[in-house]
PALOLO-626882 format. One record per atom (N, C-alpha, C): residue in three letters; atom name; residue number from 1; x, y, z. Coordinates in steps of 0.05 Angstrom, whole numbers. Layout:
REM PALOLO-626882
<r resn="ALA" name="CA" resi="NUM" xx="X" yy="Y" zz="Z"/>
...
//
This chain:
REM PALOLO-626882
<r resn="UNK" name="N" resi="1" xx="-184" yy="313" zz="2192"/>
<r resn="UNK" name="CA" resi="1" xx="-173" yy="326" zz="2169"/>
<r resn="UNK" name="C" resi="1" xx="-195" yy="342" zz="2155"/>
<r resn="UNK" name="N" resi="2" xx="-191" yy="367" zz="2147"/>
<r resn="UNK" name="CA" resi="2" xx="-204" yy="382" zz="2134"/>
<r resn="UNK" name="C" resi="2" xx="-206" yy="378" zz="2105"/>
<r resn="UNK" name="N" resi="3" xx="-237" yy="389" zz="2102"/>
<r resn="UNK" name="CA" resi="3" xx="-235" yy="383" zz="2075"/>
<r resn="UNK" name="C" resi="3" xx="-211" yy="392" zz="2043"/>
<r resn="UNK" name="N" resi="4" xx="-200" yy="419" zz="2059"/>
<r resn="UNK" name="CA" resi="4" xx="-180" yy="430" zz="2039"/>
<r resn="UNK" name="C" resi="4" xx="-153" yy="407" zz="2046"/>
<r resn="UNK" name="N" resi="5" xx="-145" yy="396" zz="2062"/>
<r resn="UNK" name="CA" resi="5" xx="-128" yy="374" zz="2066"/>
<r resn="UNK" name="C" resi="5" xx="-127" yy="361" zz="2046"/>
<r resn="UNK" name="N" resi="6" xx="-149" yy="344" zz="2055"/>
<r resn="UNK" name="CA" resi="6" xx="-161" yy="330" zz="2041"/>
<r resn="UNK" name="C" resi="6" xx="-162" yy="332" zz="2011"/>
<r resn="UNK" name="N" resi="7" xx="-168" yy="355" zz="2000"/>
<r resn="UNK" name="CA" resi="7" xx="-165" yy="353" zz="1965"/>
<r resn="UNK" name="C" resi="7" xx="-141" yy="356" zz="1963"/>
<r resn="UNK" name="N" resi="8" xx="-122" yy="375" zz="1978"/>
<r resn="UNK" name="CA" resi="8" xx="-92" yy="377" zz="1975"/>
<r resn="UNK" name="C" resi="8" xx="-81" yy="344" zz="1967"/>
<r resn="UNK" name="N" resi="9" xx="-90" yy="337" zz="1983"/>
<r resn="UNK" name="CA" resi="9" xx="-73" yy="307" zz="1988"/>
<r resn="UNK" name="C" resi="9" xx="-85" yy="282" zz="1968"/>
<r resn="UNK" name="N" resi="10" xx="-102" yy="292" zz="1950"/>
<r resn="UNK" name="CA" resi="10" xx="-114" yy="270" zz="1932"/>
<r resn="UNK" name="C" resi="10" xx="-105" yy="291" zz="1909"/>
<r resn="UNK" name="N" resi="11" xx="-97" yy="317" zz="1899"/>
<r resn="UNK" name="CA" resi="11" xx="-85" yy="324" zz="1885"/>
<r resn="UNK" name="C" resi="11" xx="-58" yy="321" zz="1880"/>
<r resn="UNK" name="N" resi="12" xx="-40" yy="316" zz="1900"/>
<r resn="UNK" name="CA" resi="12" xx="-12" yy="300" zz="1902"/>
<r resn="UNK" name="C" resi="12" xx="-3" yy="287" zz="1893"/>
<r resn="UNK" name="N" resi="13" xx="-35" yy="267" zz="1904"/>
<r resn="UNK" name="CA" resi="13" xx="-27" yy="232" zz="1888"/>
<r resn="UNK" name="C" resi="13" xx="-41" yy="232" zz="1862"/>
<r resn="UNK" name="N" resi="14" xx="-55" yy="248" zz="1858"/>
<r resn="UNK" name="CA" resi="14" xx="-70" yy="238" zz="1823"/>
<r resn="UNK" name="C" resi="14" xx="-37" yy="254" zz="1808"/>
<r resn="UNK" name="N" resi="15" xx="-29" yy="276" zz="1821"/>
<r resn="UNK" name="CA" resi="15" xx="-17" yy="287" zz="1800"/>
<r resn="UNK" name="C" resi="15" xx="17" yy="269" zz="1804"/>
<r resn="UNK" name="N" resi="16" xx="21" yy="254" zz="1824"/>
<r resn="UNK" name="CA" resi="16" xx="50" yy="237" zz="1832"/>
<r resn="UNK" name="C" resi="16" xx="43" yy="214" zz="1809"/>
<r resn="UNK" name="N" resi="17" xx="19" yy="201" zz="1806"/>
<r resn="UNK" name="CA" resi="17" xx="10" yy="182" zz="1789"/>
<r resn="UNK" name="C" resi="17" xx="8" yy="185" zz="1763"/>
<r resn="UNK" name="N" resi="18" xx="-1" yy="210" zz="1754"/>
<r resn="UNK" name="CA" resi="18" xx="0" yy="229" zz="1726"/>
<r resn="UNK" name="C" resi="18" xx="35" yy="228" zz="1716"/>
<r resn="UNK" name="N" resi="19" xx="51" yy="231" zz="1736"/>
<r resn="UNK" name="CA" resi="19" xx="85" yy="236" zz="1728"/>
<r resn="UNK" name="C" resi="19" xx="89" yy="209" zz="1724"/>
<r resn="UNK" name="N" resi="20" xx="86" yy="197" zz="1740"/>
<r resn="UNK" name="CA" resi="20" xx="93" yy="163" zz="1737"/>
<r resn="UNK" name="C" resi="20" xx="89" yy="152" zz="1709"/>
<r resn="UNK" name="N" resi="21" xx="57" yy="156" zz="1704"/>
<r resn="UNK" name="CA" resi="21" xx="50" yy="143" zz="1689"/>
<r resn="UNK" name="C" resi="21" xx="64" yy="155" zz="1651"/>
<r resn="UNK" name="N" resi="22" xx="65" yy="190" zz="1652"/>
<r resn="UNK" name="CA" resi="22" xx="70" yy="199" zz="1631"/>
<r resn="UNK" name="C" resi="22" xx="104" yy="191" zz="1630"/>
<r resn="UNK" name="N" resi="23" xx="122" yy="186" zz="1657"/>
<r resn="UNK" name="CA" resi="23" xx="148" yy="177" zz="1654"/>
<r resn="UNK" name="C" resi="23" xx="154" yy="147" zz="1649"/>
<r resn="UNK" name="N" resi="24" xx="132" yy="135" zz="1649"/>
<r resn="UNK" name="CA" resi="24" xx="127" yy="102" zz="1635"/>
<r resn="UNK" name="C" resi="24" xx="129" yy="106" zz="1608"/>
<r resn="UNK" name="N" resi="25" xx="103" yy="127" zz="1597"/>
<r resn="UNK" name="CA" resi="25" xx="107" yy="130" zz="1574"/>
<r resn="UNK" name="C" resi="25" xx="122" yy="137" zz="1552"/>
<r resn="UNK" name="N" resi="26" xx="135" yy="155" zz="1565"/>
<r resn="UNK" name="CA" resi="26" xx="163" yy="168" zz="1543"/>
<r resn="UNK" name="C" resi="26" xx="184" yy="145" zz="1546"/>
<r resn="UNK" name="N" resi="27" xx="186" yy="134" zz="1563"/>
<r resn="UNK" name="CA" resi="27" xx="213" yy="113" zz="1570"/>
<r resn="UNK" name="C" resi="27" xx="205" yy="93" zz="1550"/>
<r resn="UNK" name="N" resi="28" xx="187" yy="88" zz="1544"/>
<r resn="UNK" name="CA" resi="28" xx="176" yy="61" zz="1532"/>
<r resn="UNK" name="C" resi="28" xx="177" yy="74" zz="1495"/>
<r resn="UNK" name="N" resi="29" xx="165" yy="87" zz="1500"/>
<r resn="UNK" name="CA" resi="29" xx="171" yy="107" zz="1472"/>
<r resn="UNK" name="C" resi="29" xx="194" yy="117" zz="1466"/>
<r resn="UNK" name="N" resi="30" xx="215" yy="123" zz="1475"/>
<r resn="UNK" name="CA" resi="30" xx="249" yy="118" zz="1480"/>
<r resn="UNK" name="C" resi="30" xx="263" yy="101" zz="1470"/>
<r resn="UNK" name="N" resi="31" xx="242" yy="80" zz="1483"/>
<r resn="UNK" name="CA" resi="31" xx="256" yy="54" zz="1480"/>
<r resn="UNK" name="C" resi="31" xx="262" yy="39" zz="1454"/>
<r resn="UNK" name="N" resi="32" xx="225" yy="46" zz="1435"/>
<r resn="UNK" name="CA" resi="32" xx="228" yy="33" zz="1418"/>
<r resn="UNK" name="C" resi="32" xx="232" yy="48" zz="1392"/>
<r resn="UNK" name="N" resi="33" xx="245" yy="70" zz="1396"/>
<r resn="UNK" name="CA" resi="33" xx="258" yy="91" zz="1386"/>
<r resn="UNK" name="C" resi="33" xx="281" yy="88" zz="1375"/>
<r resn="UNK" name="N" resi="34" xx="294" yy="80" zz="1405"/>
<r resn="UNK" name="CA" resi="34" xx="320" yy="66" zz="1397"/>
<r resn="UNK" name="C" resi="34" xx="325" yy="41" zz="1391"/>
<r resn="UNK" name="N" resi="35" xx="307" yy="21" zz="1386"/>
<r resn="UNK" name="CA" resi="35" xx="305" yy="-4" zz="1383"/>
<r resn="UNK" name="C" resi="35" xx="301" yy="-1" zz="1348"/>
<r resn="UNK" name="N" resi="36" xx="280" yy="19" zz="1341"/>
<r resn="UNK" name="CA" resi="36" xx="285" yy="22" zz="1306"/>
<r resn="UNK" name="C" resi="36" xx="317" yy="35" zz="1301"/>
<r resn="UNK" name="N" resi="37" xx="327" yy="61" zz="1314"/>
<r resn="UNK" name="CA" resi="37" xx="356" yy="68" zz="1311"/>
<r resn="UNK" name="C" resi="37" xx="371" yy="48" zz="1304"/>
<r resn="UNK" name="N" resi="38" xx="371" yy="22" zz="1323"/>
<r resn="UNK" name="CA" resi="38" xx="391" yy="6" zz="1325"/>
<r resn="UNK" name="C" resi="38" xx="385" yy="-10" zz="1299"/>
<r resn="UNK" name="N" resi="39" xx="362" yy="-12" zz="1295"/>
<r resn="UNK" name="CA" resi="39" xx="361" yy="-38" zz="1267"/>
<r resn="UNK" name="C" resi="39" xx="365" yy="-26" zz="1241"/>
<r resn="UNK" name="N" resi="40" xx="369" yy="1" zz="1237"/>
<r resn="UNK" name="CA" resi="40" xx="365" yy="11" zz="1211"/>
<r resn="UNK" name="C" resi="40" xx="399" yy="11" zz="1222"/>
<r resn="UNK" name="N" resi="41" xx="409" yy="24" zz="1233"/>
<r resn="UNK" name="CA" resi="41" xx="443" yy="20" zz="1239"/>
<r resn="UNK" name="C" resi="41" xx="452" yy="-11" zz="1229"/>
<r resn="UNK" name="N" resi="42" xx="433" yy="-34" zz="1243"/>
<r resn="UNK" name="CA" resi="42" xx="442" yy="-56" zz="1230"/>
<r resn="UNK" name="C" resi="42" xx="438" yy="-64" zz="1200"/>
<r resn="UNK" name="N" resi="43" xx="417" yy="-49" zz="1191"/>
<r resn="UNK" name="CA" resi="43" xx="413" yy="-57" zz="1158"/>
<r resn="UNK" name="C" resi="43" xx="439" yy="-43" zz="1152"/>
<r resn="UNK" name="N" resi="44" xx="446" yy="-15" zz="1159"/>
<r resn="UNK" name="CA" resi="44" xx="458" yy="0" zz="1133"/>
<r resn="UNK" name="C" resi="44" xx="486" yy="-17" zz="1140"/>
<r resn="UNK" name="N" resi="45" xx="496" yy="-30" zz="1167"/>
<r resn="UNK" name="CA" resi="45" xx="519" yy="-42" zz="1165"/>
<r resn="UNK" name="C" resi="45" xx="520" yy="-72" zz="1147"/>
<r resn="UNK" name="N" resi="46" xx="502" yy="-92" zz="1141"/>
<r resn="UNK" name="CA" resi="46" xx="493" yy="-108" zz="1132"/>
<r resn="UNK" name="C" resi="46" xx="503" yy="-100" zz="1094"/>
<r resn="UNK" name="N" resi="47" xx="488" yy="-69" zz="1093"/>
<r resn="UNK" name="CA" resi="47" xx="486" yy="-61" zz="1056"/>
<r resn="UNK" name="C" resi="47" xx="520" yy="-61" zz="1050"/>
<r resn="UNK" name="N" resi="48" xx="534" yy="-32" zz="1078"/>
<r resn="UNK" name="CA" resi="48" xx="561" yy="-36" zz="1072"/>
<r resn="UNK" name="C" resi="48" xx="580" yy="-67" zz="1072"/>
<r resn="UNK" name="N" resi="49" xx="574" yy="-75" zz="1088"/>
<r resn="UNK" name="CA" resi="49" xx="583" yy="-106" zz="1084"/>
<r resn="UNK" name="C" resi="49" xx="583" yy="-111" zz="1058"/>
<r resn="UNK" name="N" resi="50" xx="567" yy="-109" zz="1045"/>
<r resn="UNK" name="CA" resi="50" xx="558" yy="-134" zz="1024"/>
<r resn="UNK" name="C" resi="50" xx="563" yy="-114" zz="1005"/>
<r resn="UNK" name="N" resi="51" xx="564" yy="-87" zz="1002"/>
<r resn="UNK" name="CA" resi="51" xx="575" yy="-70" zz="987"/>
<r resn="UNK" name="C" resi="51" xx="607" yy="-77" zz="984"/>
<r resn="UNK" name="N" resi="52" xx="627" yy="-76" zz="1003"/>
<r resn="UNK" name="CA" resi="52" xx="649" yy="-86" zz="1012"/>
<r resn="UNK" name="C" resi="52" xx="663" yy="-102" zz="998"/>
<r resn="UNK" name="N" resi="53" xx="636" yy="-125" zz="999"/>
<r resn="UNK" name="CA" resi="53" xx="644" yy="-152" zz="987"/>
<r resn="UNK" name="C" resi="53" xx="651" yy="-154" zz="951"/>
<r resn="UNK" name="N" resi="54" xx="624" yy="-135" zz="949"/>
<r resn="UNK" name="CA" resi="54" xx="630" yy="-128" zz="919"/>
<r resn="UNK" name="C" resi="54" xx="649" yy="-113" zz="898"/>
<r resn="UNK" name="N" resi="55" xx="656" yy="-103" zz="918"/>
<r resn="UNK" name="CA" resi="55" xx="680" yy="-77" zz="909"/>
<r resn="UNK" name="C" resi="55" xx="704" yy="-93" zz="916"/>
<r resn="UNK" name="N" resi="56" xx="710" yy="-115" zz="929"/>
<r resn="UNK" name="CA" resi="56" xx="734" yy="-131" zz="940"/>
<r resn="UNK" name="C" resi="56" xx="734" yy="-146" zz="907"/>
<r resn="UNK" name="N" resi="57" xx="713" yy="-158" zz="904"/>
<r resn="UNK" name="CA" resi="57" xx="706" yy="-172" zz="877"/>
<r resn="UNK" name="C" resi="57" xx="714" yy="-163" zz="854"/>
<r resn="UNK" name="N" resi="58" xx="701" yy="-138" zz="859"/>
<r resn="UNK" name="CA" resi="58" xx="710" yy="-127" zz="828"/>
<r resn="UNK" name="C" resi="58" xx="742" yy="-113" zz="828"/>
<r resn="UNK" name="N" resi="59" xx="741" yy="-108" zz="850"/>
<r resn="UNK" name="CA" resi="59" xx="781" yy="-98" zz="845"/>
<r resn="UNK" name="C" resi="59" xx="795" yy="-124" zz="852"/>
<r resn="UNK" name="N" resi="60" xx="798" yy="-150" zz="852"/>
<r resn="UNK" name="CA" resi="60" xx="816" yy="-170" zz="843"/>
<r resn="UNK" name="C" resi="60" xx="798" yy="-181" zz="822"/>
<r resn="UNK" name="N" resi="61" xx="789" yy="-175" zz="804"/>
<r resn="UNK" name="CA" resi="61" xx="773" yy="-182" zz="779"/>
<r resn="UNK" name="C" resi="61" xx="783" yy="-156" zz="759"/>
<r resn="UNK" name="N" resi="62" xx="786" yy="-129" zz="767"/>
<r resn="UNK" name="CA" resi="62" xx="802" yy="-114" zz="754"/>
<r resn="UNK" name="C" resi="62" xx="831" yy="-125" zz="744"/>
<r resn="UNK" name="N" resi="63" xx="849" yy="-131" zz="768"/>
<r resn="UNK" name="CA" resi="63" xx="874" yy="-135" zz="783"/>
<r resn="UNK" name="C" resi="63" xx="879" yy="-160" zz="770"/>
<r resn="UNK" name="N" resi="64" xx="861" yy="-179" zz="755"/>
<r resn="UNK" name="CA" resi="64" xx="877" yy="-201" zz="738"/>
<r resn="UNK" name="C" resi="64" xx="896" yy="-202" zz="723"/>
<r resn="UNK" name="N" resi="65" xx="910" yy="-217" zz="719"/>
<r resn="UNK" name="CA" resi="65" xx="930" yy="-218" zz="702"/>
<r resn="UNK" name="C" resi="65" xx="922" yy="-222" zz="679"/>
<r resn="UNK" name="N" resi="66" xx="908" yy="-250" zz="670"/>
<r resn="UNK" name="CA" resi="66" xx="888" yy="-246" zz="649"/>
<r resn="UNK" name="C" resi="66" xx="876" yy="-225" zz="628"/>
<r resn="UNK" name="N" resi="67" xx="864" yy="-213" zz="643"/>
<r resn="UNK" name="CA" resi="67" xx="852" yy="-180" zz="636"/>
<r resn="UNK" name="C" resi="67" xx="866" yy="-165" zz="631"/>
<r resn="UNK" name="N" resi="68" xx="892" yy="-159" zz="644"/>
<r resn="UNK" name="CA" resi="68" xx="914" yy="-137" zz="643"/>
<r resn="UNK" name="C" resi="68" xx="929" yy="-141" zz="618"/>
<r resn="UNK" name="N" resi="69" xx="926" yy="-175" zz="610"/>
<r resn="UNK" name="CA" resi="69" xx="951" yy="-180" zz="589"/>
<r resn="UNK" name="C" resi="69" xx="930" yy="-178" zz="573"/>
<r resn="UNK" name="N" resi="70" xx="901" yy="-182" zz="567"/>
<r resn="UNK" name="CA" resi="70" xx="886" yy="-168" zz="547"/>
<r resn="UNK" name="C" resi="70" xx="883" yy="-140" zz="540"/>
<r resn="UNK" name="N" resi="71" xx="879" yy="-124" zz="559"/>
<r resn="UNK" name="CA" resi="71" xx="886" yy="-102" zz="552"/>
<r resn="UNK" name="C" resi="71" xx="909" yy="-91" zz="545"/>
<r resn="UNK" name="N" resi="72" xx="928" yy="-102" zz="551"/>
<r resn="UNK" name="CA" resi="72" xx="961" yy="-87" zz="539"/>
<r resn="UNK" name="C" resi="72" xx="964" yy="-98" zz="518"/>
<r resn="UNK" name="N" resi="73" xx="955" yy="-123" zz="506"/>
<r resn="UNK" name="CA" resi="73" xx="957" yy="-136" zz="472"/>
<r resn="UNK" name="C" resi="73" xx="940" yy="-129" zz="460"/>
<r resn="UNK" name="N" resi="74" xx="914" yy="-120" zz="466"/>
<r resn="UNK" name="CA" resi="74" xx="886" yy="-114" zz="450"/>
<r resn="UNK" name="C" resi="74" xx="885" yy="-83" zz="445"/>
<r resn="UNK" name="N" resi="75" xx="895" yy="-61" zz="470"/>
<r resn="UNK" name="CA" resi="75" xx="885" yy="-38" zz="464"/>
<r resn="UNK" name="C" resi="75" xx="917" yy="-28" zz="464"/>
<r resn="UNK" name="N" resi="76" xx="934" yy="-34" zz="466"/>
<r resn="UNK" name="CA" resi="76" xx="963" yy="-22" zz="478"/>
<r resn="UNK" name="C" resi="76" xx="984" yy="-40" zz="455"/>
<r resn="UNK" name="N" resi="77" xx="973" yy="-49" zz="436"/>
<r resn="UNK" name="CA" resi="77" xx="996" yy="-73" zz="425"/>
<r resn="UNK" name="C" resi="77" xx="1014" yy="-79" zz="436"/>
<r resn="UNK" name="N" resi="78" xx="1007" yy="-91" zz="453"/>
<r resn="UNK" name="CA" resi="78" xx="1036" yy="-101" zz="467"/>
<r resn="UNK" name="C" resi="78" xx="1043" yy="-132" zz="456"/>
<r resn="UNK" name="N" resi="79" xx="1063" yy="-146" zz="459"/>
<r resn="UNK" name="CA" resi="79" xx="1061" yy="-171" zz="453"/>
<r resn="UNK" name="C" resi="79" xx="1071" yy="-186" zz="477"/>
<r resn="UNK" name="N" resi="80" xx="1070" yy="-209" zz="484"/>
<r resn="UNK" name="CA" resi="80" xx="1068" yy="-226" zz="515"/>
<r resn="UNK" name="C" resi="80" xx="1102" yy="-223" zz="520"/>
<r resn="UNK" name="N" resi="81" xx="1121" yy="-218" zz="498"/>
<r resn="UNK" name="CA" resi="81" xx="1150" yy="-215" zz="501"/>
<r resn="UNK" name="C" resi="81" xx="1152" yy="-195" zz="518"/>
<r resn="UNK" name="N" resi="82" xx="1137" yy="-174" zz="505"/>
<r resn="UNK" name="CA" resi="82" xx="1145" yy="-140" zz="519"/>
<r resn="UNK" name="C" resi="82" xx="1134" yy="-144" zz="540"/>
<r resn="UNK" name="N" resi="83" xx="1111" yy="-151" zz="548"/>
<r resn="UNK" name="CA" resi="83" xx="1094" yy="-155" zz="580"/>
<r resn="UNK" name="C" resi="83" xx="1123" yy="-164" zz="592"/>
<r resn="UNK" name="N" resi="84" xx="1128" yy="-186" zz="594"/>
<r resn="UNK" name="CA" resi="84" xx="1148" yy="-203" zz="608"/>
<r resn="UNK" name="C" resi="84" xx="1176" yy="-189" zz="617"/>
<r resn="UNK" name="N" resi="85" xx="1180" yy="-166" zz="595"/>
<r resn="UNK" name="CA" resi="85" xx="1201" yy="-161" zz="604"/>
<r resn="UNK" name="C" resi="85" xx="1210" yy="-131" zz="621"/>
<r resn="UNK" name="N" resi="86" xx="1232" yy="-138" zz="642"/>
<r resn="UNK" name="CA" resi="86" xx="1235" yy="-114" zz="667"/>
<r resn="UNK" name="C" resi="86" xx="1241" yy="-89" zz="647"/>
<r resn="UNK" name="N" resi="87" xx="1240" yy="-66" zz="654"/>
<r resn="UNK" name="CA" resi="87" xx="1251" yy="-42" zz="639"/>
<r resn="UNK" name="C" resi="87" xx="1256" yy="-27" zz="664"/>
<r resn="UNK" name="N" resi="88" xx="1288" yy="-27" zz="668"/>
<r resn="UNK" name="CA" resi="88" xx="1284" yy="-1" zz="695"/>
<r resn="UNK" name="C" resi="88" xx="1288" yy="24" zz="684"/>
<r resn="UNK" name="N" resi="89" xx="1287" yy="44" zz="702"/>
<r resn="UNK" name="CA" resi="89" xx="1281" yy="72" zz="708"/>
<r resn="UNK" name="C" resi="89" xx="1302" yy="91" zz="685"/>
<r resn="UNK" name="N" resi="90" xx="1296" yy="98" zz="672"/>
<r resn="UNK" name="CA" resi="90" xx="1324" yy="115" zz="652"/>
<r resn="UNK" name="C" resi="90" xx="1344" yy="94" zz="631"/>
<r resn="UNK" name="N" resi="91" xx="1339" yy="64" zz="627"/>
<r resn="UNK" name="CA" resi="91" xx="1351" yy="45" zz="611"/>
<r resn="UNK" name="C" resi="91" xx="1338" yy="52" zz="585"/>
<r resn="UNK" name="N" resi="92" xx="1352" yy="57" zz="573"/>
<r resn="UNK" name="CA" resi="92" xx="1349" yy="56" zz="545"/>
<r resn="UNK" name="C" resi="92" xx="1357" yy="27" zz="530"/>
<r resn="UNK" name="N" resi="93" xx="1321" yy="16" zz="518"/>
<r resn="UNK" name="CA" resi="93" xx="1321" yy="-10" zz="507"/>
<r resn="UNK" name="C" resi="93" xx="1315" yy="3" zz="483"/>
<r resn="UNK" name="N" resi="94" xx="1322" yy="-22" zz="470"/>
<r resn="UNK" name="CA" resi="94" xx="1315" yy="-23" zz="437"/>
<r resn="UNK" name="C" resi="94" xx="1291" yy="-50" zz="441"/>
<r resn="UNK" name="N" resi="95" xx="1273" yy="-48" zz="433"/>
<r resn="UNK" name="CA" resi="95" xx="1249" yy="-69" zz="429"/>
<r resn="UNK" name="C" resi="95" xx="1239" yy="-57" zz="401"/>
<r resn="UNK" name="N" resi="96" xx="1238" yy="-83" zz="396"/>
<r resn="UNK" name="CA" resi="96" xx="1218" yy="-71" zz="364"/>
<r resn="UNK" name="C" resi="96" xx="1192" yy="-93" zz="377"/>
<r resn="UNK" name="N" resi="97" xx="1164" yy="-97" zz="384"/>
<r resn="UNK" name="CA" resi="97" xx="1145" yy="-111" zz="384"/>
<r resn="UNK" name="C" resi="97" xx="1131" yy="-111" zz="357"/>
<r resn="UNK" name="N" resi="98" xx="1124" yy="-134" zz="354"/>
<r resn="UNK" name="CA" resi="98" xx="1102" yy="-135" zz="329"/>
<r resn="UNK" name="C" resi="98" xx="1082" yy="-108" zz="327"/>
<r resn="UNK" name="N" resi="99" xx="1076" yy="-105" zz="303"/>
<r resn="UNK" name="CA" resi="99" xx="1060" yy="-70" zz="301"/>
<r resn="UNK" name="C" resi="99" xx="1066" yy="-60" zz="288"/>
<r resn="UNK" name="N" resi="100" xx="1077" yy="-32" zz="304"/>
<r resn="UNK" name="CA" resi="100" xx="1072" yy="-6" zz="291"/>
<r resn="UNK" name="C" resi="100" xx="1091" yy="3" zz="288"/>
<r resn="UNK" name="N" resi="101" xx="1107" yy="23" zz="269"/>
<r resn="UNK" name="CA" resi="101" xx="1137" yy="32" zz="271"/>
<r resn="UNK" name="C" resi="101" xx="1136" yy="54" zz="277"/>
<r resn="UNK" name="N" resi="102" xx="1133" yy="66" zz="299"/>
<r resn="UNK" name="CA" resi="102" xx="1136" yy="77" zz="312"/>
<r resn="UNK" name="C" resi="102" xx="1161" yy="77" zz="337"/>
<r resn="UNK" name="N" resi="103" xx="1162" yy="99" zz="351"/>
<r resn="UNK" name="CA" resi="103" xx="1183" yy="101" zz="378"/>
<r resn="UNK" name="C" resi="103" xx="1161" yy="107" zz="400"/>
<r resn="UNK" name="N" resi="104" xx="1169" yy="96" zz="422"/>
<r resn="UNK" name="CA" resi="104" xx="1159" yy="103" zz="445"/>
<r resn="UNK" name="C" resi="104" xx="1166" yy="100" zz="464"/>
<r resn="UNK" name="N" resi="105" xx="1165" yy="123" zz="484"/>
<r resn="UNK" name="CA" resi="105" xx="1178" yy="124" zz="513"/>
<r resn="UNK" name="C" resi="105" xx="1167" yy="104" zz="535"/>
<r resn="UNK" name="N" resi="106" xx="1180" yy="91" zz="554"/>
<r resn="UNK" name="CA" resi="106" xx="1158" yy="73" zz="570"/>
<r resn="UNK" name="C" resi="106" xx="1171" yy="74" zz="590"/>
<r resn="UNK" name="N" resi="107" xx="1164" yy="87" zz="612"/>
<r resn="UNK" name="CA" resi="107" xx="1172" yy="91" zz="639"/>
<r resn="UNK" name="C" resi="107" xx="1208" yy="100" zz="634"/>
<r resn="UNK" name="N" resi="108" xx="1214" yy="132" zz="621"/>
<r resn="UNK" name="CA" resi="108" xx="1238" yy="139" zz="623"/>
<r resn="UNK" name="C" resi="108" xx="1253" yy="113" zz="599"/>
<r resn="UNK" name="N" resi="109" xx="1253" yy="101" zz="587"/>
<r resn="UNK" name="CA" resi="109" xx="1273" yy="77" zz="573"/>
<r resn="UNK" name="C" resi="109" xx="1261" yy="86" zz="532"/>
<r resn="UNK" name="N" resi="110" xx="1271" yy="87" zz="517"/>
<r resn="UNK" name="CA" resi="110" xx="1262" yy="88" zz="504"/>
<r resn="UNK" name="C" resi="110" xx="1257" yy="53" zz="484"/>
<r resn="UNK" name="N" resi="111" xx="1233" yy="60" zz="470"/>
<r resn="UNK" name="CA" resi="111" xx="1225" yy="35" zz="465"/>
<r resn="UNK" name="C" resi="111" xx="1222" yy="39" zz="439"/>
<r resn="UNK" name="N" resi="112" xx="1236" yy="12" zz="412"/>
<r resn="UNK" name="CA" resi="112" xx="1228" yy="19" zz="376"/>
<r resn="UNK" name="C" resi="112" xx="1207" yy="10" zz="380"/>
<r resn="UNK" name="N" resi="113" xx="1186" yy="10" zz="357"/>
<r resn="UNK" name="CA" resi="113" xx="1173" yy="-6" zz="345"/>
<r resn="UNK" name="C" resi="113" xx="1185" yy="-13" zz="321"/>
<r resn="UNK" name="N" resi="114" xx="1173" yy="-48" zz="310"/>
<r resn="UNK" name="CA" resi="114" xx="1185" yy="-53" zz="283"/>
<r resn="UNK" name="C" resi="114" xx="1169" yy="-25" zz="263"/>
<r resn="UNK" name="N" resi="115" xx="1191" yy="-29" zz="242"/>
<r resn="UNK" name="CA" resi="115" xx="1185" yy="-2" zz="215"/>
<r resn="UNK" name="C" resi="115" xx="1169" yy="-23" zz="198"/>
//
């Protein structure tokens, strides 16, 4: 074998070994690339979870009955009679509730207040 062979053929393999080794490298660096991708994917599903959880909380903590009948007696004068009672669609009721003498409409029905 001649000496130009010869370097031909040890330039082959340094440079077949060079690919190898730089295609080890990126694979591996790939790898743990996607190994951070995947865990920050698992935190932010972890935050929504537990975000989830809280917003489930606070809308049947809205959604009380409790709360609802405080706010319709406290900010709405309502009294626990008027809560209780059906009013359908276009019936015109006479209610006088404790309060204000006033008139007021409530879903299409008209509603007194005591004078």
């Amino acid at each position: 074998m001649s000496a130009g062979a010869r370097a031909v053929k040890w330039i082959v393999v340094v440079t077949a070994i060079m690919a190898w080794v730089l295609l080890h490298v990126w694979l591996r660096t790939e790898t743990v690339r996607t190994g951070y991708a995947v865990r920050a994917g698992e935190r932010r599903r972890e935050v929504l979870i537990e975000d989830n959880r809280h917003l489930r909380m606070q809308l049947s903590s809205l959604r009380s009955v409790d709360r609802l009948e405080a706010l319709a007696r406290d900010e709405l004068d309502l009294s626990v009679a008027l809560l209780a009672r059906t009013v359908t669609d276009r019936e015109s009721v006479a209610v006088r509730p404790p309060g204000h003498g006033r008139e007021m409409e409530l879903a299409g029905a008209r509603v007194l207040d005591r004078d």
